[in-house]
MARDOGU-950857 format. One line per field, with one value per residue (C-alpha): residue in one letter; x, y, z. Coordinates in Angstrom, 1 decimal. Example, Ala and Ser with C-alpha at 12.3 -4.5 7.8 and 13.67 -1.06 7.14 Angstrom:
REM MARDOGU-950857
rest A:S
X 12.3:13.7
Y -4.5:-1.1
Z 7.8:7.1
END
This chain:
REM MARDOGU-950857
rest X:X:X:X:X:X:X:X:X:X:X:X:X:X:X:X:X:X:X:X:X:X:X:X:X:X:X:X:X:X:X:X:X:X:X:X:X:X:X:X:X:X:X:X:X:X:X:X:X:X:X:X:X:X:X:X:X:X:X:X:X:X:X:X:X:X:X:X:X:X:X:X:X:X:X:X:X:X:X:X:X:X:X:X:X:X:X:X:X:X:X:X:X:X:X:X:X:X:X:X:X:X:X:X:X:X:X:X:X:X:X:X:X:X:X:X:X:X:X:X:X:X:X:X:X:X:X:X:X:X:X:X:X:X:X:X:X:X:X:X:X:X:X:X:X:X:X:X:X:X:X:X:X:X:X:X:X:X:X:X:X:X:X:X:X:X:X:X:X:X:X:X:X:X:X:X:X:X:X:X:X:X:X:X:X:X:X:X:X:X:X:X:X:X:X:X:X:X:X:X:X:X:X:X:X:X:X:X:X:X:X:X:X:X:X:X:X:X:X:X:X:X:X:X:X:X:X:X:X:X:X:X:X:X:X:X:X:X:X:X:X:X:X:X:X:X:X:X:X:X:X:X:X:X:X:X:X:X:X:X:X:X:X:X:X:X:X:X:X:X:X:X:X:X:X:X:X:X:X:X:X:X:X:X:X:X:X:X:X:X:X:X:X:X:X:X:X:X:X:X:X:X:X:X:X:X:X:X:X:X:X:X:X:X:X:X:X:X:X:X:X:X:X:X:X:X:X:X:X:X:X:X:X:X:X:X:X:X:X:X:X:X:X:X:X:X:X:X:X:X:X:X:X:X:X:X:X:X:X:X:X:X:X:X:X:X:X:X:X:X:X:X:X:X:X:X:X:X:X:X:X:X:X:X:X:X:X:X:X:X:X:X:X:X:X:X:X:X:X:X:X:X:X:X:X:X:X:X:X:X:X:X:X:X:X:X:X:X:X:X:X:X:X:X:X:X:X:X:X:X:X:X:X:X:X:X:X:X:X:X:X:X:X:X:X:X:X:X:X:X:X:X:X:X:X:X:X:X:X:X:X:X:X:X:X:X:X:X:X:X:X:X:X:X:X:X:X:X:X:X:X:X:X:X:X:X:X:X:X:X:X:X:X:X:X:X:X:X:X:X:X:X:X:X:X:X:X:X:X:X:X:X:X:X:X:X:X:X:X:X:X:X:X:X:X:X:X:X:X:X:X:X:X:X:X:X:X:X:X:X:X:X:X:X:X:X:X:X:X:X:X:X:X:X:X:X:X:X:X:X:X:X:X:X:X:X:X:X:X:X:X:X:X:X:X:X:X:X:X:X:X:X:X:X:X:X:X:X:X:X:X:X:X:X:X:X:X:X:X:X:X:X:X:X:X:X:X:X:X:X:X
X 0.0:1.2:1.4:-0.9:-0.5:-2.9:-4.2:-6.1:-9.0:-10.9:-13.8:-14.8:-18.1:-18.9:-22.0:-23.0:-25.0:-27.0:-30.4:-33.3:-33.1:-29.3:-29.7:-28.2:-30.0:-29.5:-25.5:-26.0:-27.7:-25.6:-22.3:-23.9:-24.6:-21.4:-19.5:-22.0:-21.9:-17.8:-18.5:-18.1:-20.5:-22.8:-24.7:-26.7:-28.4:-30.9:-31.2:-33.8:-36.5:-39.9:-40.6:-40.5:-38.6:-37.4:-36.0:-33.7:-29.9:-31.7:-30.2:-34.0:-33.7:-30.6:-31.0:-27.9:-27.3:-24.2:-22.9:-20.7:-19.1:-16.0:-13.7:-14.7:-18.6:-20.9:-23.6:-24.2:-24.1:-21.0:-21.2:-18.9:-17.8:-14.3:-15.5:-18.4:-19.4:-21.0:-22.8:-23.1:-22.9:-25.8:-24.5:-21.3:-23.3:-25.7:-23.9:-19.8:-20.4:-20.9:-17.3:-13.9:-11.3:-9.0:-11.3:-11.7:-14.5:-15.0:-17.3:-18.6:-17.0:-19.0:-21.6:-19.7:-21.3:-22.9:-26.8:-26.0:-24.4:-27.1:-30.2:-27.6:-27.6:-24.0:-22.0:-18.8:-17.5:-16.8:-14.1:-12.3:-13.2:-10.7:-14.1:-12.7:-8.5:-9.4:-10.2:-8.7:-10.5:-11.3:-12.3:-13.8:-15.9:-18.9:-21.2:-18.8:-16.5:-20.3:-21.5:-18.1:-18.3:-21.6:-20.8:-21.7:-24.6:-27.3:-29.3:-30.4:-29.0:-31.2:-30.7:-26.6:-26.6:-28.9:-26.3:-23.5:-24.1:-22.9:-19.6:-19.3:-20.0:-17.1:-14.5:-15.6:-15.3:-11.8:-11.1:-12.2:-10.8:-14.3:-15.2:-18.2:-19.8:-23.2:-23.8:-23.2:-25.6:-28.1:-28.1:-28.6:-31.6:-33.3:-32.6:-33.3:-36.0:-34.0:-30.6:-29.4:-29.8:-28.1:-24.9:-24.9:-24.7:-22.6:-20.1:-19.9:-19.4:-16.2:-15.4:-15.4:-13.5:-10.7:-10.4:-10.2:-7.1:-5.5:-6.3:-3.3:-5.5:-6.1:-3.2:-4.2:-7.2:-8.5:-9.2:-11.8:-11.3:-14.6:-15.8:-16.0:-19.6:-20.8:-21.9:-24.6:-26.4:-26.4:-28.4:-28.2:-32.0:-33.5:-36.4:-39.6:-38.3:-37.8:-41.3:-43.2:-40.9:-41.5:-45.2:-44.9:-42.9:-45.5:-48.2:-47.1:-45.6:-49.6:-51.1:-53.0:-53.4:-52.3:-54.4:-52.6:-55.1:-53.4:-53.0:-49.7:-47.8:-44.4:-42.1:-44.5:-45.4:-42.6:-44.2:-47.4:-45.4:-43.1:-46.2:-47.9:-45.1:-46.1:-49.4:-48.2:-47.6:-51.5:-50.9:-54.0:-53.3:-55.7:-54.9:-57.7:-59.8:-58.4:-56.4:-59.9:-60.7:-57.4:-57.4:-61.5:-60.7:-57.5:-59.9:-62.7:-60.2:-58.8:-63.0:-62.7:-59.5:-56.7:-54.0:-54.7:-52.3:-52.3:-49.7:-48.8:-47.2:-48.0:-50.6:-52.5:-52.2:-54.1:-56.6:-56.9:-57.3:-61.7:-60.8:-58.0:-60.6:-63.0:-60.4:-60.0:-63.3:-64.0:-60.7:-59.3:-55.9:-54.3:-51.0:-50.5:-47.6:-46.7:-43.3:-42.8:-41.8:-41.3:-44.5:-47.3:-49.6:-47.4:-44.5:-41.6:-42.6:-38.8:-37.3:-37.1:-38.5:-39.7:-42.4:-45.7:-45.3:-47.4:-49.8:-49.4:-49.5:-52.7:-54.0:-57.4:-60.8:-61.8:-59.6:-58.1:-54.9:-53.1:-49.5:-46.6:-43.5:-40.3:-37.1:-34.4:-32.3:-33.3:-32.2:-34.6:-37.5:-37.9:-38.0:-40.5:-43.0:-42.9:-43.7:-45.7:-47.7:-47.4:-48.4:-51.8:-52.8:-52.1:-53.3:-56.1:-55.1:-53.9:-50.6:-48.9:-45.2:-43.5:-40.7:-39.0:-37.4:-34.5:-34.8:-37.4:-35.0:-31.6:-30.1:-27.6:-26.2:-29.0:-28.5:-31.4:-32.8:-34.1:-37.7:-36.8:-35.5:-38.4:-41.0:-44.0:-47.5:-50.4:-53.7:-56.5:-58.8:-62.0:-63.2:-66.9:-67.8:-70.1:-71.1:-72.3:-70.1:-68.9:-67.4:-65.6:-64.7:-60.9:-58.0:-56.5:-52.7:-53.6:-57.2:-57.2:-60.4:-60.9:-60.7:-64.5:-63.8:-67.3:-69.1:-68.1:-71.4:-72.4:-69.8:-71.9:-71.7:-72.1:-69.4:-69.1:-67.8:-70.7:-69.2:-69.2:-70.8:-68.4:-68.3:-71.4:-70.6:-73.7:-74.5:-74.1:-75.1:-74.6:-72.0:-70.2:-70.0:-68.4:-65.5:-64.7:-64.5:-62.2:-59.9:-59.9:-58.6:-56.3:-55.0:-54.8:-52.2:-50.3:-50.2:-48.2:-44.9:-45.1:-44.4:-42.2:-37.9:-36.5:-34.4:-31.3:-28.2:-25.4:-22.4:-22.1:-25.2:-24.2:-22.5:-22.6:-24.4:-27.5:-28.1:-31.7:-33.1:-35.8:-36.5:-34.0:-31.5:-29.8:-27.0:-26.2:-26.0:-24.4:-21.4:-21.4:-21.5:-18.1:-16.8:-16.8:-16.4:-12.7:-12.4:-12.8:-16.6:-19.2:-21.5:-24.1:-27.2:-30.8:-32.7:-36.1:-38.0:-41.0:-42.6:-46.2:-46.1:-42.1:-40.4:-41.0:-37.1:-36.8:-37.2:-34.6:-32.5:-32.5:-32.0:-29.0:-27.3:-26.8:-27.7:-30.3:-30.2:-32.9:-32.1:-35.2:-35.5:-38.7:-39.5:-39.3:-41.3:-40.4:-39.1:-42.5:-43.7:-41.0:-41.8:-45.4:-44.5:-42.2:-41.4:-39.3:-36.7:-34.9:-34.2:-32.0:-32.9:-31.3:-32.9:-33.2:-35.7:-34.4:-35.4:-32.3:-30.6:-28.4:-24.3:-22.1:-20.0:-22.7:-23.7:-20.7:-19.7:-23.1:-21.8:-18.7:-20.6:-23.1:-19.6
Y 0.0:3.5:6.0:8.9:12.5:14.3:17.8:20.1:22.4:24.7:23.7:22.0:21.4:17.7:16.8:13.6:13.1:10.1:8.9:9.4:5.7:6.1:6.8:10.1:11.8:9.5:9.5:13.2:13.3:10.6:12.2:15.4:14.4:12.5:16.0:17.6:15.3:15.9:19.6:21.1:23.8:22.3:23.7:21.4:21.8:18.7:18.9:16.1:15.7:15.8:12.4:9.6:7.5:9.7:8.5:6.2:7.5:10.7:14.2:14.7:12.0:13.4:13.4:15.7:16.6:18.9:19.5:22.5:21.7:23.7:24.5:28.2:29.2:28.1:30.2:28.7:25.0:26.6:27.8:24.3:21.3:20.1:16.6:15.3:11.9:10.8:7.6:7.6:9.8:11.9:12.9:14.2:16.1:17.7:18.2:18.9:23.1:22.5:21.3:24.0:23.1:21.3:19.3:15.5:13.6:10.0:8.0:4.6:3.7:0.8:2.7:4.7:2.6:3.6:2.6:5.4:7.5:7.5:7.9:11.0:12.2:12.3:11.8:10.8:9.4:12.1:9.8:9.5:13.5:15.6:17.3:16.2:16.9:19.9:17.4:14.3:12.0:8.5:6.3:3.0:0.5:0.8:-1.2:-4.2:-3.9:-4.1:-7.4:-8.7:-7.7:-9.5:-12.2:-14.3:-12.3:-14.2:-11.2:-10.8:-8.6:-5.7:-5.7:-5.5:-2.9:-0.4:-0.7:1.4:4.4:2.5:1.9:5.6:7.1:4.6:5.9:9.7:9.3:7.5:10.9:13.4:11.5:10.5:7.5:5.0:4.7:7.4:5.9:1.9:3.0:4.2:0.9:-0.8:1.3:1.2:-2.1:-3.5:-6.3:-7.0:-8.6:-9.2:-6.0:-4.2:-6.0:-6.4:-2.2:-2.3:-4.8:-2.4:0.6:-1.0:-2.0:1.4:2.9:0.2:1.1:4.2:3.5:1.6:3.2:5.5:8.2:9.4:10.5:12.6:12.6:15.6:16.8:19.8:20.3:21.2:24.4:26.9:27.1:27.9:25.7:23.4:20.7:20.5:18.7:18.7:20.0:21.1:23.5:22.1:19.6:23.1:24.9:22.1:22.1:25.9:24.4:22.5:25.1:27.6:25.3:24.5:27.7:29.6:26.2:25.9:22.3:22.3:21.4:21.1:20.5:19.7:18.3:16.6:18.8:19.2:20.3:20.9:17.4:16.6:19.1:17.0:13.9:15.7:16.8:14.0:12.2:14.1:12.8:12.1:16.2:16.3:17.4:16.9:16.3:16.1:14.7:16.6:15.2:18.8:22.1:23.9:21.3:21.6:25.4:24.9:22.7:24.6:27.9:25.4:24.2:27.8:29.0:26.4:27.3:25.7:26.9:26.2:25.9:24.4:23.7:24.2:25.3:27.8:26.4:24.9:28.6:30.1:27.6:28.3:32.6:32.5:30.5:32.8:35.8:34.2:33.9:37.9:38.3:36.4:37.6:34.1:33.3:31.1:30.0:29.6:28.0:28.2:26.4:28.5:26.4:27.4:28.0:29.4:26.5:23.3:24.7:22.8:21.7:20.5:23.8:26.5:30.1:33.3:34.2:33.8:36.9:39.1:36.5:36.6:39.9:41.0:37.2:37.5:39.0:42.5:44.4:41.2:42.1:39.5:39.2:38.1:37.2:35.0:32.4:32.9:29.6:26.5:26.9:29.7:28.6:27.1:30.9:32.2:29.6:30.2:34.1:33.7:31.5:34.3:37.6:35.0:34.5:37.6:39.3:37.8:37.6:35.1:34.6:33.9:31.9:31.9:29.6:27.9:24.8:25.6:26.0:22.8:20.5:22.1:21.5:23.2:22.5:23.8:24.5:23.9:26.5:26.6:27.2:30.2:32.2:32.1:35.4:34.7:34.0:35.3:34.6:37.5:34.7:36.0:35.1:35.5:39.2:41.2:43.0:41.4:40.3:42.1:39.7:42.8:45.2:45.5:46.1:49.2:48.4:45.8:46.2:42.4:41.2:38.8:35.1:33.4:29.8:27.9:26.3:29.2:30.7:34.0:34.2:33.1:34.9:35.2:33.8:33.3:35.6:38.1:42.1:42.1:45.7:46.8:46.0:43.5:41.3:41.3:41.1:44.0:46.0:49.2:50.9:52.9:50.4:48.4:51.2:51.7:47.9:47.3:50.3:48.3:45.6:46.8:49.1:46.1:44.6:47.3:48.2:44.7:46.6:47.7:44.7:42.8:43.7:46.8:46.4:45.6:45.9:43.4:46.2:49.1:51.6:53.7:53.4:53.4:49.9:48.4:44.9:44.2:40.8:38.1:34.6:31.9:34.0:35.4:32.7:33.8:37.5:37.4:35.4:38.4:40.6:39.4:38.6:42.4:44.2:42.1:44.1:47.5:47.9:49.8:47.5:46.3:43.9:44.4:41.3:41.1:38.3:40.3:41.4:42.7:45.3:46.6:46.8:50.4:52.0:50.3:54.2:55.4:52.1:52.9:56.9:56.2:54.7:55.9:52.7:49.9:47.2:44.2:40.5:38.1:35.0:35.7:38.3:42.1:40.8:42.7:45.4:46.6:45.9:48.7:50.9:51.0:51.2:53.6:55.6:58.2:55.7:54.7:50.8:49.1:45.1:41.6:39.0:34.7:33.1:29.4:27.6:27.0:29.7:32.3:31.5:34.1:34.1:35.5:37.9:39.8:40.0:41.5:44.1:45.0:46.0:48.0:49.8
Z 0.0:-1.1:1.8:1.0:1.9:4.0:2.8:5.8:4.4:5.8:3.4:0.7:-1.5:-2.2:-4.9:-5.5:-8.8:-10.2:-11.2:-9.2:-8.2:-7.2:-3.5:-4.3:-1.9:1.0:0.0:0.6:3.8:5.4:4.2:5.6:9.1:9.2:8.5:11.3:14.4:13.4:14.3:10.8:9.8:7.0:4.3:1.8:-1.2:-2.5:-6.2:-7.7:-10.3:-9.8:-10.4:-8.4:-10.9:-13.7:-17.2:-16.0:-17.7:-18.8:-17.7:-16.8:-14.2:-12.4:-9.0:-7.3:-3.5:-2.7:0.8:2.0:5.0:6.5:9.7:9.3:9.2:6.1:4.9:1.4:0.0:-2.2:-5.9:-7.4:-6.1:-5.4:-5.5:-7.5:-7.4:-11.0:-11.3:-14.9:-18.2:-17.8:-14.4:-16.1:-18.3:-16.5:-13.4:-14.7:-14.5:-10.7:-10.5:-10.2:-12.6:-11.2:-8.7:-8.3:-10.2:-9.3:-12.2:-12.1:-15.2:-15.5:-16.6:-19.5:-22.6:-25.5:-24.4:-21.6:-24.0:-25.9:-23.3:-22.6:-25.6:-26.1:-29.1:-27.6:-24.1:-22.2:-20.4:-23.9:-25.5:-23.4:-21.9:-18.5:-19.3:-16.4:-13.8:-11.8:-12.8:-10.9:-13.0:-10.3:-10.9:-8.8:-10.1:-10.7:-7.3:-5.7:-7.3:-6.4:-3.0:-2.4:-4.5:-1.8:0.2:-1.9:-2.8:-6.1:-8.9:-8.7:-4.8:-5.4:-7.5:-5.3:-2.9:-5.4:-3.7:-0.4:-2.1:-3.4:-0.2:1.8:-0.9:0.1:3.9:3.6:1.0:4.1:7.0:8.4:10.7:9.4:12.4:11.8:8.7:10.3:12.8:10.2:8.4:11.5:12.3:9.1:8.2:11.7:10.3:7.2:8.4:4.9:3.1:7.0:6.5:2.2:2.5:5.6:3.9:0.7:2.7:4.7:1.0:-0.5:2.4:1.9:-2.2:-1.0:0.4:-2.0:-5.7:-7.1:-8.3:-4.9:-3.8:-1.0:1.6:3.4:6.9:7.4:11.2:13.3:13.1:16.4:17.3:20.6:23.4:23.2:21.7:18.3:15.4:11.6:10.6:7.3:7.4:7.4:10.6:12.2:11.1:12.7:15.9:15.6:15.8:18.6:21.0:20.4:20.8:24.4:25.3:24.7:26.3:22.7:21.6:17.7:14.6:11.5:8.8:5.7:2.1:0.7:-2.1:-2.7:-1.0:2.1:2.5:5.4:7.6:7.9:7.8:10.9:13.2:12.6:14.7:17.7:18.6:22.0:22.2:21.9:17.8:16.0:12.7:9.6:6.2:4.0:1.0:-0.4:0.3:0.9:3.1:4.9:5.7:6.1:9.0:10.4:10.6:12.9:14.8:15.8:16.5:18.6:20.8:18.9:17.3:13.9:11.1:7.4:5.5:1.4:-1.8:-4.4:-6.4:-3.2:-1.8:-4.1:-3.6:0.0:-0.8:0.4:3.6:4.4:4.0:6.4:8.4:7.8:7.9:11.2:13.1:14.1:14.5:11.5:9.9:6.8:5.4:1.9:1.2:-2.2:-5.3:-9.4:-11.0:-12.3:-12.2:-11.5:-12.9:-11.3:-8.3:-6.6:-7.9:-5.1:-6.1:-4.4:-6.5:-4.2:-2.6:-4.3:-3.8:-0.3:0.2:-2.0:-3.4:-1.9:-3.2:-1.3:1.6:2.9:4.9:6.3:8.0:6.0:7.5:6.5:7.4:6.2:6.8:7.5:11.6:11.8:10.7:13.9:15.3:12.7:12.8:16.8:15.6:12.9:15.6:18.3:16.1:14.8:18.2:19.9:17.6:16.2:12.8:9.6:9.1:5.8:6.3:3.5:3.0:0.0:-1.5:-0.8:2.8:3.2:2.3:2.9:6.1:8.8:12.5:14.9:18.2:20.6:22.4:25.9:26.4:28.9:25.6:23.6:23.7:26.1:23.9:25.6:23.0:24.4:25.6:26.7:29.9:31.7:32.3:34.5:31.4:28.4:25.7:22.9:20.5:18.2:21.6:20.8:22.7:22.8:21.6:19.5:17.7:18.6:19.1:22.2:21.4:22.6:23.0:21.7:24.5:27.5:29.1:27.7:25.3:22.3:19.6:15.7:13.5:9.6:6.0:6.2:7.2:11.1:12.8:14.8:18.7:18.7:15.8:14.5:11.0:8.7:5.6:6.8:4.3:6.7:9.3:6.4:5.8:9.4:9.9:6.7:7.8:11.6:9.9:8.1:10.9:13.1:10.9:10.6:14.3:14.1:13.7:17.1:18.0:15.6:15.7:13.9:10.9:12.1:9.0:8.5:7.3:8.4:8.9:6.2:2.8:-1.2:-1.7:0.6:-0.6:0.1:-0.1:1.8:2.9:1.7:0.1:3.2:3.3:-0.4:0.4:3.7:1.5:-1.7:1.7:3.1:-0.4:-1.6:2.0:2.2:-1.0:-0.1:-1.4:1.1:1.6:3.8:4.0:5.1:5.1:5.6:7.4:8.3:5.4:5.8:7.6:7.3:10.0:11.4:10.8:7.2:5.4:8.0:7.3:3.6:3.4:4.3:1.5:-2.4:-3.8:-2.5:-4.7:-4.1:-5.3:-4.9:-7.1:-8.8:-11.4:-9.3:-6.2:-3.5:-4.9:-6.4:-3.2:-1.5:-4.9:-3.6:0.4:0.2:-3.4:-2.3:-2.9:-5.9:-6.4:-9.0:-9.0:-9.3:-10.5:-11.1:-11.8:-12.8:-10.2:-8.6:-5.4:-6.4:-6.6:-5.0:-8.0:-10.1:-7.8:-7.0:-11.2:-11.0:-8.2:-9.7:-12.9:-11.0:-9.0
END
């Protein structure tokens, strides 16, 4: 055995690229959490098709998860890879722009053959074209040093080869220096009931990690020391695990049992799948016949004392746009949660996008104002579904959460909190008065309207979509009655900037750039922040995670710069949005709308030509 070198980095981006079927992403994840429970910083970025078994050896069916993980702190999954795994042609093809020149590509060549060429479309072997002279190339057997590992195991063909990835993923952790055990304890936990398949895929694993060691054209492995973090425990999470445990804090923090009523669409579905582990918690959950049905129920369970929330995407947003206005109509606390995704109409529904805002915002028939807030990294949307939870009920209101693709399924080290540091929730329940009721008597700070749980003793009062008179609730016609009660309501969601955070910059307070952006693209901008301040360039970030209403010191925030530029990844979003809130400024724009996150290295060539 050649003795190998060992390189320390202080990070690196790993992809790993094959067909949907190639246990791509599971290579990811487990490769992933490996590099976390290490104590590197992680970012990851799932890439896959929206089908559940795309053309097999088509670039249509490539399924691709990339991992950023680093000594130092990681904001972004990385802009290209210094390692991509490729299981076959139509990885190389669609996937080789994600790799730096110069970087490592490891192929199972046993794949490289003119029927994948072909379902590639590709003229020539890439492995023979000089299309990968740039690279160090690895050129192993996968598929072949598989079969002859289990030569003896007694499965059957099809069950050999699904464990490739196994093998690819034991060659990457002997490349980074990492132990097998997360991944050996996996397999023993899923595979618990299926003692063949647990040590087949253990045995490949051990067997990758060992040809690892021995091929020649790896002459180096690496070491990406732990990051510093600060105290505490940690686990790897992607953003819709920390929404619904976001859910669950607020739910026992304002003694509200939760209802989630909800129907499956991509990428929202794990959030369902997530509560609906916690029954034990006292969650209620409720798998609707539709997505009317699912806010329909979410607004009866909140009448009824619950905190209700329903879950979505785009398209089954716009479905659920009456329901939210009776939810308007009939001040009751909801939470709406629309995990954004490329559209119009199905568009592509595992390709991340920002363009439901507008939606959000105005997407309802009449004067329907509702909250709009926003996380921006998969850690934090723990926080803002615990907010978006404690501005509906204390306030009496719907709120609209917007997340994306690109948080739901990417993932980054989370540190737990302690209940003692989240914000008290204190729903205005109504309780038994002297006086009579008055279901629409507000108070004074909030406009909130008491919440009247069904069944208390004279509390009862009307409830449905017709216009409300103000104070008694009863129905109404009158036509000024139905002004004063639309400005109430409007004015009651505005008055939510009282209590929401200021703007709060990333930079310097003042200066000749303000990069101005929302929701999942923080990461991205925080990295073209450091990037071009290292350089000299005055710059600074305002993000914004709560949208509807502003934040109250956003106009002084922004006089103080000459330029605000605003990246979204939609079409000019939010910045019509500021054009409208607040036109005495002037806004130059950035935009994507590809379904995929903005790379740094786009961004600041876009800078320097705007400098």
């Amino acid at each position: 055995m050649t003795k190998k070198n060992n390189v320390e980095l202080d990070e690196v981006v790993v992809r790993f690229a094959g067909d949907s079927g190639d246990g791509m992403q599971l290579t990811g994840v487990q490769f992933s959490d490996t590099a976390a429970i290490a104590g590197n910083d992680i970012s990851t970025f799932p890439d896959f098709p929206a089908e559940i078994r795309a053309p097999q050896g088509t670039v249509a069916g490539v399924s691709g998860f990339q991992v950023h993980l680093g000594h130092v702190r990681i904001h972004t999954p990385g802009d290209s890879a210094e390692v991509l795994v490729a299981m076959n042609p139509a990885a190389i093809k669609s996937d080789l722009h994600w790799v730096k020149k110069g970087g490592t590509i490891i192929v199972d060549v046993d794949n490289f053959n003119q029927r994948n060429f072909d379902k590639a479309q590709l003229e020539t072997n890439p492995l023979e074209d000089g299309s990968l002279d740039a690279y160090n190339v690895v050129e192993a057997p996968l598929t072949s040093l598989t079969k002859e590992a289990l030569s003896d195991s007694g499965l059957d063909t099809k069950s050999v080869t699904r464990s490739k990835n196994m093998f690819a993923l034991g060659i990457v952790y002997w490349l980074f220096n990492r132990k097998l055990d997360v991944t050996l304890n996996f397999l023993d936990k899923k595979f618990k009931k299926n003692d063949v398949i647990r040590e087949a895929n253990k045995k490949v694993l051990h067997a990758g990690f060992a040809y690892g060691e021995t091929i020649e054209a790896l002459p180096s492995s690496y070491t990406v020391l732990p990051a510093k973090m600060g105290k505490g425990r940690y686990r790897n999470i992607n953003g819709n695990t920390a929404l619904a445990w976001g859910f669950l804090a607020a739910s026992e923090k304002s003694k509200r049992e939760l209802f989630l009523g909800s129907y499956p669409i991509t990428p929202a579905s794990d959030i369902l799948h997530e509560l609906a582990n916690h029954k034990g918690m006292g969650v209620k959950v409720f798998q609707a016949e539709d997505e009317i049905a699912a806010v329909c129920s979410a607004i009866g369970a909140s009448f009824a004392g619950d905190l209700g929330i329903t879950t979505t995407s785009g398209p089954g947003f716009a479905l659920k746009g009456e329901a939210i206005g009776l939810a308007v109509m009939t001040e009751l606390p909801l939470v709406v949660v629309n995990v954004q995704r490329a559209g119009p109409s199905t568009g592509m529904p595992t390709k991340t996008e920002q363009s439901d805002l507008l939606q959000a915002i105005h997407g309802r028939n009449g004067e329907c104002p509702a909250v709009v807030i926003a996380p921006s990294t998969p850690g934090n949307c723990f926080y803002y579904s615990y907010y978006a939870s404690k501005i509906a009920m204390e306030h009496m209101t719907p709120v609209v959460l917007l997340s994306d693709g690109y948080l739901a399924n990417g993932a980054e080290p989370w540190k737990f909190p302690s209940v003692a540091e989240l914000p008290e929730i204190n729903p205005p329940i109504a309780n038994k008065k002297k006086d009579k009721f008055m279901p629409y008597a507000r108070g004074k700070e909030t406009l909130a309207r008491e919440w009247a749980l069904p069944g208390t003793k004279d509390l009862e009062h009307r409830i449905g979509g017709i216009e409300k008179a103000d104070i008694t609730g009863n129905v109404s016609y009158d036509p000024e009655n139905h002004e004063k009660m639309v400005k109430i309501r409007e004015e009651k969601v505005r008055r939510v900037a009282n209590f929401i955070p200021e703007l709060e910059l990333e930079g310097s307070n003042e200066g000749d750039i303000l990069v101005v952006g929302w929701g999942g693209t923080h990461g991205t901008l925080l990295t073209l922040l450091s990037q071009m301040s290292e350089e000299g360039t005055k710059i600074s970030l305002a993000h914004f995670n709560f949208i509807y209403p502003l934040p109250k010191n956003t106009a002084d925030v922004f006089s103080k710069f000459k330029k605000i530029v605003v990246c979204e990844l939609n079409n000019g979003q939010f910045v019509r949005y500021l054009r409208a809130e607040l036109p005495q400024f002037e806004y130059l724009q950035y935009n994507k709308i590809q379904g995929l996150p903005f790379m740094v290295s786009e961004l600041v060539k876009e800078f320097k030509k705007l400098i």
